[in-house]
N, C-alpha and C positions, 0 to 999 in steps of 0.2 A: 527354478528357484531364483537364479539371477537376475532374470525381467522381475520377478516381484519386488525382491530387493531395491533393484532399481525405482520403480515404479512408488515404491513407501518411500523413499530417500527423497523423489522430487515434488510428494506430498507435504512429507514435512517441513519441506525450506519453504513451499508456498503458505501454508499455513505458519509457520513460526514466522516469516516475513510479513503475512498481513495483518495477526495480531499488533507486529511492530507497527506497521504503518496506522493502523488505528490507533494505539496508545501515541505513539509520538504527534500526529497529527491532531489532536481530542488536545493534548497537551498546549500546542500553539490554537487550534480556535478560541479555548478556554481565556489567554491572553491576549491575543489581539483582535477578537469579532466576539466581542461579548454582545450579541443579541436578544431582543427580547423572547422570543419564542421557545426559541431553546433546539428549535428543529432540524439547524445542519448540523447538533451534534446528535442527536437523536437517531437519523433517517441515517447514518451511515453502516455498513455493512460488508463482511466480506464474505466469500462463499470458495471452497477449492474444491474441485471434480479434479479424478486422474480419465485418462482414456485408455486402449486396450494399450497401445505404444508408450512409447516413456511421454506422453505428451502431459501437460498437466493443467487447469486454469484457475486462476486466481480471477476472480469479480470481485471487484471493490463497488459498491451501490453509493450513490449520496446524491443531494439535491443538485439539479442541472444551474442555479446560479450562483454553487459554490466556486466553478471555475472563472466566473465572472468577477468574482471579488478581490481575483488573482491577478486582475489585469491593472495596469496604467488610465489614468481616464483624466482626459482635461475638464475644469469647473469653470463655468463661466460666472463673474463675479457683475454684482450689479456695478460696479463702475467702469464695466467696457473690460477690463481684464479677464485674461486668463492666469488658468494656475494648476501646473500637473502635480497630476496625487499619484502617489504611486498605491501596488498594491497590497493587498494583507499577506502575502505571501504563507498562504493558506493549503493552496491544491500543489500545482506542479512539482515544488522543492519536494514532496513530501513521494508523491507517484514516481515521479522519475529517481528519486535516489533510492527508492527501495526497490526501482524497477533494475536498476545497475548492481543490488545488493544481490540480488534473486539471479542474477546474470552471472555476478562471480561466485555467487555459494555450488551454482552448479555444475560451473566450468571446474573449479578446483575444490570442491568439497568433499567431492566423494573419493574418499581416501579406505586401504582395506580396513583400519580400525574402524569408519564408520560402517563397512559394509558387513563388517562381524557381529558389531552390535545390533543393524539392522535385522540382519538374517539369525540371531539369536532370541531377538524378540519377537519374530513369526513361528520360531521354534516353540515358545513358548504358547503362543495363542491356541 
């Protein structure tokens, strides 16, 4: 009963975290890559799988040159100059802080009050 317990506890911080990273991140494309198509907000996606072990994964899907948008990129201008842009800071802020989020919920989150309400609500199913 404990492995299950376990095993729902480190389902729901990956699912409660990737909802976050969707909503928060949908939140800044919205404001800084207002594009026409509409399709990096569209094609984004997350998916959670537990495995037999406490192991658990979170997929986060989205278009391959939305990490590109993230980057630095120099412009060459028609009078010989350069001029660096920076980027929409779009991807990485968003993946890695939720990925540090996901890191400490489940180093110190599983406390006996959450493991009661856990294991109360397989009682119940």
């Amino acid at each position: 009963m404990d492995r299950m317990v376990e095993q729902k506890f480190v389902e729901k911080v990956l699912q409660h975290q990737g909802n976050r990273l969707l909503k928060n991140q949908g939140r800044a494309l919205y404001v800084k890559a207002r594009f026409r198509s509409g399709r990096l907000e569209k094609v984004r996606s997350v998916s959670v799988s537990g495995g037999d072990d406490l192991s658990g994964e979170l997929v986060f899907s989205h278009v391959d040159y939305e990490r590109f948008l993230d980057m630095k990129r120099v412009i060459q201008m028609k009078n010989g100059r350069t001029r660096r842009r920076t980027g929409y800071k779009i991807h990485n802020r968003f993946v890695y802080g939720h990925f540090l989020a996901i890191a400490k919920q489940l180093s110190v989150g599983f406390t006996e009050s959450v493991r009661d309400k856990i294991r109360a609500e397989l009682k119940a199913e």
